[in-house]
C-alpha atoms as one frame of an Amber mdcrd trajectory, in Angstrom:
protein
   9.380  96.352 -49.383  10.847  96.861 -45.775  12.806  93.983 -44.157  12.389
  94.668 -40.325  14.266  93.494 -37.739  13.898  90.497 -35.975  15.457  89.909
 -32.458  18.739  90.841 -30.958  22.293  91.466 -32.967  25.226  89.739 -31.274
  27.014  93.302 -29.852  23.159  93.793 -28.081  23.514  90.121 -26.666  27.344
  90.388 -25.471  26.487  94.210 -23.969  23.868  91.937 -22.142  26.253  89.107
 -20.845  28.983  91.701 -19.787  26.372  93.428 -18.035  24.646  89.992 -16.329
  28.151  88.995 -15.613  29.059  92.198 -13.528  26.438  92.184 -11.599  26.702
  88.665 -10.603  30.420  89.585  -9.964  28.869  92.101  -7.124  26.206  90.036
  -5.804  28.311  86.594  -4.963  30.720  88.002  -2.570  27.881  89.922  -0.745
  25.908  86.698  -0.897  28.742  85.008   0.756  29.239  87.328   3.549  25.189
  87.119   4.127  25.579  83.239   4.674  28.517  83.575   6.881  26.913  86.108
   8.841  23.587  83.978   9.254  25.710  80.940  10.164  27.385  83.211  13.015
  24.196  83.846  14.286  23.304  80.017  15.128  26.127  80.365  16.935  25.134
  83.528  18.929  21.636  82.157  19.147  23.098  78.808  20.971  25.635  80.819
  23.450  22.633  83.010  24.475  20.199  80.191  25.218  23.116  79.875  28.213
  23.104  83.611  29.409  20.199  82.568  32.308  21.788  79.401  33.208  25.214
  81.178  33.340  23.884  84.187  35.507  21.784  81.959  37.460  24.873  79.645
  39.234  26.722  83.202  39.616  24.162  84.741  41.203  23.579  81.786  43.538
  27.076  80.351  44.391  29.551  83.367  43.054  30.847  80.999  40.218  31.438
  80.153  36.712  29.468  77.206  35.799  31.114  74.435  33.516  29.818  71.957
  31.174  27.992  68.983  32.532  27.287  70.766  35.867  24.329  72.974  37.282
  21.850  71.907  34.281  24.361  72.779  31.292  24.914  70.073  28.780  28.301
  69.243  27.616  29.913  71.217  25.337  29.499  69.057  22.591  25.513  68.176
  22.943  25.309  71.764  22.919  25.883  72.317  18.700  24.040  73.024  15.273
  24.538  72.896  11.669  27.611  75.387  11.541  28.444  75.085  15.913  30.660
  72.186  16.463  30.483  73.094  20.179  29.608  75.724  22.934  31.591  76.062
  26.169  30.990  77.537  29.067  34.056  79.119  31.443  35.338  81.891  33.127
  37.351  83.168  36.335  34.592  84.644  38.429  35.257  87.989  39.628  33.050
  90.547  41.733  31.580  92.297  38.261  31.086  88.414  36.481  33.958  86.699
  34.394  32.000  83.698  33.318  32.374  83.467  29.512  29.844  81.117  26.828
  31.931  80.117  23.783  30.271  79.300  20.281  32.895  77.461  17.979  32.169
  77.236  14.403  32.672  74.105  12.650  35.892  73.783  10.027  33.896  71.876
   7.695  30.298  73.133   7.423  30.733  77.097   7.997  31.556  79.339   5.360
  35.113  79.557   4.572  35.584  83.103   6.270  34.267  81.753   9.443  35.099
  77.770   9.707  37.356  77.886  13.258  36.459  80.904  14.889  34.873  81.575
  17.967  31.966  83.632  19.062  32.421  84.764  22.869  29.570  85.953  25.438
  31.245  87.962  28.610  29.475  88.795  31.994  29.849  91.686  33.139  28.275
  94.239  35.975  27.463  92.025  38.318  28.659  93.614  41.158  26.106  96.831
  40.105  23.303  94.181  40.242  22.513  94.593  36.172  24.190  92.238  34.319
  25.023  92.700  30.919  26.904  90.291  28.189  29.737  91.641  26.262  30.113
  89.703  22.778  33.425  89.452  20.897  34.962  87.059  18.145  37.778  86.370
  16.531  35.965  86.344  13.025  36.231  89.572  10.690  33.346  91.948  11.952
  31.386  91.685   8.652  30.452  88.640   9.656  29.190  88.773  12.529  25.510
  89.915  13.791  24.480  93.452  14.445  24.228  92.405  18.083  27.615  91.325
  18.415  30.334  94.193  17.571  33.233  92.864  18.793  34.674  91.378  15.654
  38.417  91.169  14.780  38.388  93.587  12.136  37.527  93.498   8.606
């Protein structure tokens, strides 16, 4: 009589953790960077729920607006899980200046991130179609596809 094999030999089930634990190696750095760059984008969410308020005091008095004036809430009502604060600024100039600033928390946002600031621009407002310029000081691979103005890799 035949004996036959019955489940795995220990080389098949160590081929299988090596295998398990490359992969994982892979996937939880990418994971990271996916977190970070969702957290980022609370905090571009929150600076452009300020764009129209922003745009709106320019367009009407030639100014930057601050917090706690014209409608905008203080800098630090304005905030979310991973947004410790978001500022609004700027030196008005003929083509815009005023700036919205998102910064990230040190203590809830991903390491890569915790600090760093997310900045909206104005821009062509003297050609009467205003656009918003974003940079950050964060590594670009964490930052949103809408905002391309990271600090590197």
């Amino acid at each position: 009589m035949k004996s036959v094999q019955k489940g795995f030999t220990l080389i098949e089930l160590m081929i299988v953790v090596a295998i398990v634990g490359i992969l994982a190696a892979i996937a939880i750095p990418a994971y990271q960077d996916y977190i970070a760059r969702s957290q980022m984008t609370e905090a571009l969410t929150l600076a452009s729920g300020l764009k129209t308020n922003v745009t709106e005091v320019f367009a009407q008095d030639g100014s930057c607006p601050t917090n706690g004036t014209n409608g905008i809430a203080t800098a630090t009502d304005i905030k979310g899980n991973y947004v410790t604060s978001v500022t609004t600024a700027g030196t008005a100039a003929a083509s815009g200046g005023c700036t919205i600033e998102a910064l990230m928390s040190s203590t809830t946002a991903s390491k890569g991130i915790q600090g760093a600031k997310l900045k909206l621009t104005l821009g062509n407002a003297d050609t009467g179609s205003n656009t918003w310029t974003c940079t950050s000081d964060a590594a670009q691979k964490y930052l949103p596809k809408a905002c391309s103005g990271g600090s590197g890799s």
